[in-house]
C-alpha positions in Angstrom: -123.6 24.2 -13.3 -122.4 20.6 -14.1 -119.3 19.2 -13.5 -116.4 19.1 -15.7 -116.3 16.1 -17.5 -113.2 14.6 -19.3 -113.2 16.6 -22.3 -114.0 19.9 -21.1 -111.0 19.5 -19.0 -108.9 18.3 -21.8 -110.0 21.4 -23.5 -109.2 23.8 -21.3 -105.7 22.3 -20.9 -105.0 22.2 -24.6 -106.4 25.9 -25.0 -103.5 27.1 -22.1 -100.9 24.9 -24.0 -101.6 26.6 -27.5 -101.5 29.6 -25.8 -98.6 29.1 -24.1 -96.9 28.0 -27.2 -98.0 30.8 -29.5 -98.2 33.8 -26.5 -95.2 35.8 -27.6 -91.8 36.2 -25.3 -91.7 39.4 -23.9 -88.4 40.3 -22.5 -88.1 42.8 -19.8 -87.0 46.2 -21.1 -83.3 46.2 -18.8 -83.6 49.7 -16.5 -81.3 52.4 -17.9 -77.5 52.0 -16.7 -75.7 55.2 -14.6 -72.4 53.8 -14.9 -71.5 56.9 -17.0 -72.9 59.2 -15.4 -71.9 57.9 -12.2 -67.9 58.2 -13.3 -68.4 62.1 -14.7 -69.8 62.8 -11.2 -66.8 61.3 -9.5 -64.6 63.0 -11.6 -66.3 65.9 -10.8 -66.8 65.1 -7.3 -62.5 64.2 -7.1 -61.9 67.6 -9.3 -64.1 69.8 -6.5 -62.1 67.9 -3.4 -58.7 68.7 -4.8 -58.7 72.2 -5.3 -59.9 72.9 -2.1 -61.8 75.9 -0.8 -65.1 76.6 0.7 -67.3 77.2 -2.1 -65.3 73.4 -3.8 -66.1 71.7 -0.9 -70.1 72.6 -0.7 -69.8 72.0 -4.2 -68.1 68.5 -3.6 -70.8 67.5 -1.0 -73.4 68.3 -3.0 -72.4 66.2 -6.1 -71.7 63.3 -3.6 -75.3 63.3 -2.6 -76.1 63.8 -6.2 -73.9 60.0 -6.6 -76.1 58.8 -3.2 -79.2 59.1 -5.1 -78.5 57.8 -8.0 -76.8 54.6 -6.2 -80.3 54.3 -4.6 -82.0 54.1 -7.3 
């Protein structure tokens, strides 16, 4: 309706101070880590490669594409 004037300015910039002084921090939560689980499925994925064998090998492929998706993530 009327324009600002000195003090309602003044006001509004001391009201964003105090509240950016007394606003709490809020630290991001960090995402969850797959290191791991990452490892146990290479492990897994190196165990299923070495023994050989058709039903290994499926088995290997599908715990690499298990390790894909989770690298995605």
């Amino acid at each position: 309706m009327y324009p600002d004037n000195y003090s309602d300015r003044y006001g509004r910039v001391f009201n964003n101070l105090i509240d950016e002084i007394v606003r709490p921090v809020q630290i991001p939560s960090q995402l969850p880590d797959h290191s791991i689980l990452l490892d146990e499925l290479e492990l897994l994925h190196e165990a299923h490669i070495t023994i050989g064998g058709q039903q290994n090998r499926f088995n290997a492929s599908v715990i690499r594409a298990a390790i894909n998706v989770i690298r995605a993530l």
